[in-house]
C-alpha positions as CSV (number, residue, x, y, z in Angstrom):
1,X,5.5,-11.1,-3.5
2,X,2.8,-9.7,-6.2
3,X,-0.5,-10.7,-5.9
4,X,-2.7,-10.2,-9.8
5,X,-6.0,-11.1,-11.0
6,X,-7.3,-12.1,-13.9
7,X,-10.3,-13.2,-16.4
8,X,-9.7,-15.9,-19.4
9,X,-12.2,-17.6,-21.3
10,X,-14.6,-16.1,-19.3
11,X,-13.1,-17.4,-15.5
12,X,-11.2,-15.3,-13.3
13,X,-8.6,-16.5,-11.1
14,X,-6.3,-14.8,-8.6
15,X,-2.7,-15.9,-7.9
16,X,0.9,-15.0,-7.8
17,X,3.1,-13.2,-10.2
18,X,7.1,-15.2,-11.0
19,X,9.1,-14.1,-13.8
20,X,7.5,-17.3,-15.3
21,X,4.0,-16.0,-15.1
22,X,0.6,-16.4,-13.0
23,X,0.5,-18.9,-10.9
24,X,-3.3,-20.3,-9.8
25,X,-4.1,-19.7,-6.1
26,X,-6.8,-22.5,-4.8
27,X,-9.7,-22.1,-7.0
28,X,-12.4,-19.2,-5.2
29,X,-9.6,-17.9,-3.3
30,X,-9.6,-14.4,-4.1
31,X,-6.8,-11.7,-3.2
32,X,-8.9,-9.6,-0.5
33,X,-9.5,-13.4,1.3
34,X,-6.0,-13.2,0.9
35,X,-5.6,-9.7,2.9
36,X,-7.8,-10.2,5.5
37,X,-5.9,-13.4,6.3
38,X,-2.8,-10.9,7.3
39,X,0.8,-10.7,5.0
40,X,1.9,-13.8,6.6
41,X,-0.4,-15.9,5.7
42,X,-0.7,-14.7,2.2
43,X,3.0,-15.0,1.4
44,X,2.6,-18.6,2.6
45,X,-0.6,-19.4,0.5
46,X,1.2,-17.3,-2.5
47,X,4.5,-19.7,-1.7
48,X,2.7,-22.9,-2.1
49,X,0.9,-21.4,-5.5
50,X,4.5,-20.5,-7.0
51,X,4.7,-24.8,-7.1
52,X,1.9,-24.9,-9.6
53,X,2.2,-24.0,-13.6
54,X,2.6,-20.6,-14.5
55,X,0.2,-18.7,-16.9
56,X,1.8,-16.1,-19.4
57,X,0.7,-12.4,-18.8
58,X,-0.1,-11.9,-22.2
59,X,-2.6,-14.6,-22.5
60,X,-5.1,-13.0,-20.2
61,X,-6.9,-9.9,-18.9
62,X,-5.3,-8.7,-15.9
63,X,-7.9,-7.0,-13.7
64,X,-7.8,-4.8,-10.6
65,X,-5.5,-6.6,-8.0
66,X,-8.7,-6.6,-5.5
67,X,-12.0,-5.6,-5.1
68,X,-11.5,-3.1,-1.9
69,X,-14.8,-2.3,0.2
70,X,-13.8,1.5,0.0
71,X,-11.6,3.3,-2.1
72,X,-9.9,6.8,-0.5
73,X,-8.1,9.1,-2.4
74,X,-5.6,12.2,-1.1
75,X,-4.3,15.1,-2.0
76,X,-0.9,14.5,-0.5
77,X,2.0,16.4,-3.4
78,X,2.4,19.7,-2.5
79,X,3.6,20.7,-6.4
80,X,0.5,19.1,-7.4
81,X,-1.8,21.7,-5.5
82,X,0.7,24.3,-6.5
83,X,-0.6,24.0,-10.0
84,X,-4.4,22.6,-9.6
85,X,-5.0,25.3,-6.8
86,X,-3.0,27.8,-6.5
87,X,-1.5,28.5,-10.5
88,X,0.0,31.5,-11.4
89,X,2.5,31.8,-7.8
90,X,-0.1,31.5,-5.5
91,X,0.4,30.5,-2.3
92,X,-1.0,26.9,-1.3
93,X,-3.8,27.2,0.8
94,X,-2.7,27.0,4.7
95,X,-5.3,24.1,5.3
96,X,-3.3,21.9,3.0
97,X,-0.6,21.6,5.1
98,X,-2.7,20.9,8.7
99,X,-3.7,17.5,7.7
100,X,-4.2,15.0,4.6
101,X,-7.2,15.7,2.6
102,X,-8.9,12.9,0.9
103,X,-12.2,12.2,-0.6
104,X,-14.2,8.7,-1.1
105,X,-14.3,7.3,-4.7
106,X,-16.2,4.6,-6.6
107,X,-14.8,1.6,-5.9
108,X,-17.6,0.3,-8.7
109,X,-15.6,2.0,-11.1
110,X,-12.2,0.3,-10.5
111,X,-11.0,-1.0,-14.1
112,X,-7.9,-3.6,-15.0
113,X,-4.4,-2.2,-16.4
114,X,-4.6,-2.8,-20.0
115,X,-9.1,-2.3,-20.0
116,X,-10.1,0.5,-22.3
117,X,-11.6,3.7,-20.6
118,X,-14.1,5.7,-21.8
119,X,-14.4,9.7,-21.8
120,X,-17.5,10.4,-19.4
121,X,-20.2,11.8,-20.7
122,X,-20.6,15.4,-21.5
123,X,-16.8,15.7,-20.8
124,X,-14.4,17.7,-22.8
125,X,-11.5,17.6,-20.3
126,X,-10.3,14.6,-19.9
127,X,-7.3,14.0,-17.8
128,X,-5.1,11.5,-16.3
129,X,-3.6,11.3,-12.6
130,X,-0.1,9.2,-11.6
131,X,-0.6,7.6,-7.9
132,X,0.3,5.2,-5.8
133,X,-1.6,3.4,-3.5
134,X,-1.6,1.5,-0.4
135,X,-3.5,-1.4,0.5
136,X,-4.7,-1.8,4.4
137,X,-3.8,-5.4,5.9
138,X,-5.5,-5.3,9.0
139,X,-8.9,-3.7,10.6
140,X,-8.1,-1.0,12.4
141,X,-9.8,2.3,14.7
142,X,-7.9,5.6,15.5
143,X,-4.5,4.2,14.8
144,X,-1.2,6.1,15.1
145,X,1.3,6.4,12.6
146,X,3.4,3.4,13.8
147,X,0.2,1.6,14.4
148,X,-0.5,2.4,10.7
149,X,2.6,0.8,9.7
150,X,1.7,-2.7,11.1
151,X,-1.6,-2.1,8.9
152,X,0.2,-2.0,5.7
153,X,-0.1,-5.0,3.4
154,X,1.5,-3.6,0.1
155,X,0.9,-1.0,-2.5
156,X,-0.4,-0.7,-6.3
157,X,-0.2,2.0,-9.1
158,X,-3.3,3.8,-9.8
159,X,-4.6,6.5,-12.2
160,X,-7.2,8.4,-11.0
161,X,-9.2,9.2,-14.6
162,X,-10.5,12.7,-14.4
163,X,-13.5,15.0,-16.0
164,X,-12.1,18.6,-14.7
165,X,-15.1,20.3,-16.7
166,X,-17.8,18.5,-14.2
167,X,-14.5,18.2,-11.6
168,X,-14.7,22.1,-11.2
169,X,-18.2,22.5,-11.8
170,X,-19.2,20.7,-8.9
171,X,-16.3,22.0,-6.3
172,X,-17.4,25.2,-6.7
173,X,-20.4,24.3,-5.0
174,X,-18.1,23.6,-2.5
175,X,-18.7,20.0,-2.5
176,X,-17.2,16.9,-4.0
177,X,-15.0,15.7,-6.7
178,X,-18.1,13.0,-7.5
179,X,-19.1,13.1,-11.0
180,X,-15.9,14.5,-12.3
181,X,-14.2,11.4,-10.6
182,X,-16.3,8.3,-10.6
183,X,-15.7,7.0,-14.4
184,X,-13.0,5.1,-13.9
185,X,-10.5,3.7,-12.0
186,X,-6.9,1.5,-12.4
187,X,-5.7,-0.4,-10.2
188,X,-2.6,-2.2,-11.2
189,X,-1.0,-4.4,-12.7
190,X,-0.7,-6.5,-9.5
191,X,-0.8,-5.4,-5.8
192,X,2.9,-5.9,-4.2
193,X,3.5,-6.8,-0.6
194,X,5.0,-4.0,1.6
195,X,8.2,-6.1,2.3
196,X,9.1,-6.2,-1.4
197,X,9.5,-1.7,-1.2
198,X,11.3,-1.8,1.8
199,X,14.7,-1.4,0.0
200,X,13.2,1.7,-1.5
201,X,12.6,3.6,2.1
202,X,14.7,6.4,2.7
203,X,15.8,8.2,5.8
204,X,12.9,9.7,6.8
205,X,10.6,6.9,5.8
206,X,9.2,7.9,2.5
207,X,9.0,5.5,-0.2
208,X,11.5,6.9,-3.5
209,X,9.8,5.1,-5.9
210,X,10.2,6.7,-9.9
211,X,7.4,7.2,-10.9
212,X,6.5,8.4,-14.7
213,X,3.4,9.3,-17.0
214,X,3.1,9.0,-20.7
215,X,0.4,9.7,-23.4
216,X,1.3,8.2,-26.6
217,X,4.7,7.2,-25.5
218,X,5.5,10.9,-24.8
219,X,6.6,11.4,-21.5
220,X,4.7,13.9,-19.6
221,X,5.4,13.6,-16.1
222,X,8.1,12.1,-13.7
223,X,8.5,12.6,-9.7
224,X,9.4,10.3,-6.7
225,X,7.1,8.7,-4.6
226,X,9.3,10.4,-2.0
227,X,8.4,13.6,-2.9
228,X,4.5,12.6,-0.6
229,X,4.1,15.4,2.2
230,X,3.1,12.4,4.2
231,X,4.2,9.1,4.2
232,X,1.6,6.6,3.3
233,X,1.5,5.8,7.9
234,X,0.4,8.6,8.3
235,X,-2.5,8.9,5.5
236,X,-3.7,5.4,7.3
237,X,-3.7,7.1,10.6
238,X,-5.7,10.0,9.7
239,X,-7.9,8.0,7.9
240,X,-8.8,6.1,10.7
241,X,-8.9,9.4,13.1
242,X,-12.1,8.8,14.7
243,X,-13.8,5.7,12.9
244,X,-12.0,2.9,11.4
245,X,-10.1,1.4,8.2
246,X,-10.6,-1.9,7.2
247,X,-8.5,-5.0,5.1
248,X,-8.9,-4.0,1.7
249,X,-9.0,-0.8,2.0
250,X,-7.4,1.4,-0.9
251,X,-5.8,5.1,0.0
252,X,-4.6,6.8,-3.1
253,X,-1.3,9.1,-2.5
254,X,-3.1,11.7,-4.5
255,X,-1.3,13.0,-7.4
256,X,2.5,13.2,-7.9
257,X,4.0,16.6,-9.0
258,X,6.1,17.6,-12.2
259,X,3.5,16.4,-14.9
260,X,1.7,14.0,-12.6
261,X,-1.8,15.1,-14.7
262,X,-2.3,17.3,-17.6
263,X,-4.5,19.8,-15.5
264,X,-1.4,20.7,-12.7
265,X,0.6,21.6,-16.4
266,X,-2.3,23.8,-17.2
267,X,-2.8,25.2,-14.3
268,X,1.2,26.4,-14.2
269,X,1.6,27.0,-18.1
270,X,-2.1,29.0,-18.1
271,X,-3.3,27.5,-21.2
272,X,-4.4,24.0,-22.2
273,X,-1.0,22.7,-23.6
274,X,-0.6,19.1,-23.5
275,X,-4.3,19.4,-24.4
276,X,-7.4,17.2,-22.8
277,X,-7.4,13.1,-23.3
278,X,-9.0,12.3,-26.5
279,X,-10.3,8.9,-28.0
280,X,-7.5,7.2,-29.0
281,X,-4.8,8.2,-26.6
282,X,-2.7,5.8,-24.6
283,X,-2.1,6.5,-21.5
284,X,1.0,4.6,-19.7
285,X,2.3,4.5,-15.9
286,X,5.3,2.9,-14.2
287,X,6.1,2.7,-10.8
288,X,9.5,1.1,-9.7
289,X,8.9,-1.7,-7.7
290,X,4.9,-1.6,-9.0
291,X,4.9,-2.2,-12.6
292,X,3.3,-0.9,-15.4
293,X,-0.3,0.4,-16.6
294,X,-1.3,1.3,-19.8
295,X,-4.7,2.4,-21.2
296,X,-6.6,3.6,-24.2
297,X,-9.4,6.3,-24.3
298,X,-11.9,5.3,-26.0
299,X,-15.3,7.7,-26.9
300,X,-18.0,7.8,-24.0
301,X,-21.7,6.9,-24.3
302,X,-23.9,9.9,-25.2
303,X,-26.3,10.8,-22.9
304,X,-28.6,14.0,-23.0
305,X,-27.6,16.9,-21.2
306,X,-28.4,17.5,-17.3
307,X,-31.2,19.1,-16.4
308,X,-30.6,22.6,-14.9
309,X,-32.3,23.5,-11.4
310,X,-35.7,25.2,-11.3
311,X,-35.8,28.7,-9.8
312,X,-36.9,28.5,-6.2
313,X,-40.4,29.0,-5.6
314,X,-40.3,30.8,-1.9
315,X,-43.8,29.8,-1.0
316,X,-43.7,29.2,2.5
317,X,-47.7,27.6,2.8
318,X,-49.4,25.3,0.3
């Protein structure tokens, strides 16, 4: 079952996506109430909705499936590092393959599938990123992988909009992504229960979804979902390692490989070829099983520049 949300004429409504269209949930029933009631309960509520009239998809804006109480992103496409970290036939650092490596994001900053994004300020390096992500269905502390399973409740596409000028600024501080990561967003176009992918699972429990990135209707990057050097269990499981996840929750696969973002292709090809995200461009995603996301870039505010650090002082005593 897929689970949208949506604004028109100034109301937003949650329900469930037919070939037909939208179809109303109750009215101030939202998709995370729909979550933290568990997948069973939600594919009866979403049942009883598909009874009602159906709304065309072109009649409304569709926004982010759900508004999750954190937002977790991973690293977990070994092609991808090979080209953001390690260009040029580098080896991948040995601490990627010990254990997932994720970083929070803003969950503030979460945008619909057809809303216009705008280039950050100060940015000149605008950049896409293909994902998938999974939605956690249940609360959870220190769960293992087949624990983690249970905890599923489906899976969305998202783009992870990137400033790699302030991205690589900051991390070489040692510290972050946060600036470079926290202008937008997409979560979309609907969130799809985990029993809908199951067909897709293949023998060693990855998820071979297609997966495919355009700007402009140019195709610029295409992988499997598959292709993860963990399945999505086991990014839950780490997650919680320690403290807990909770229904709602969003974990980002981290970028796929093969074109999954312009910086991996600069990163392999050594120069800036496709070049940065400009105002204008349309970026489009499709998942199998997921849907589709598309996007225009659209110019920034301008803001004045940051202020630098002053020297340190070294006085020790007033």
């Amino acid at each position: 079952m897929r689970f949208a949300t949506w604004e028109s004429q100034g109301r937003v409504s949650a329900g469930v996506v037919s070939d037909a269209g939208l179809h109303e949930l109750p009215p101030r029933t939202t998709v995370l109430d729909l979550v933290r009631a568990g997948l069973p309960a939600a594919l009866e509520a979403g049942a009883a909705a598909l009874d009602g009239p159906a709304v065309p998809v072109e009649s409304v804006r569709l926004l982010p499936p759900l508004e999750p109480p954190t937002v977790r992103d991973f690293v977990a496409f070994e092609e991808h590092v090979e080209g953001m970290v390690a260009p040029g036939g580098e080896s991948v650092p040995p601490e990627w393959y010990q254990a997932p490596t994720f970083y929070f994001t803003n969950p503030y900053a979460l945008v619909g599938a057809h809303d216009d994004v705008a280039v950050p300020p100060g940015s000149q390096r605008f950049d896409f990123e293909l994902e998938v992500a999974v939605v956690v269905g249940r609360d959870g502390a220190s769960l293992s992988p087949e624990q983690a399973r249970d905890h599923v409740f489906g899976y969305t596409v998202l783009n992870d909009w990137s400033a790699r000028d302030l991205q690589m600024r900051e991390m070489a501080v040692k510290l972050g992504p946060a600036k470079g990561k926290d202008s937008a967003t997409t979560l979309g176009p609907w969130l799809v229960t985990a029993d809908e992918l199951e067909p897709y699972r293949d023998a060693d429990g990855f998820l071979a979804l297609d997966m495919r990135v355009s700007v402009n209707d140019t195709e610029i990057g295409h992988d499997l979902l598959s292709n993860m050097g963990w399945p999505f269990e086991e990014l839950i499981s780490y997650a919680s390692r320690g403290t807990e996840v909770r229904a709602g929750d969003v974990l980002g696969s981290g970028t796929c490989g093969n074109g999954g973002c312009l910086a991996e292709l600069w990163g392999i090809r050594g120069d800036a070829a496709p070049p940065p995200l400009r105002p204008g461009d349309v970026v489009g995603m499709t998942v199998e099983g997921l849907g589709t996301i598309r996007n225009r870039v659209v110019p920034g505010i301008d803001l004045p520049p940051v202020a630098p650090a002053r020297p340190r002082p070294r006085t020790r005593t007033r």
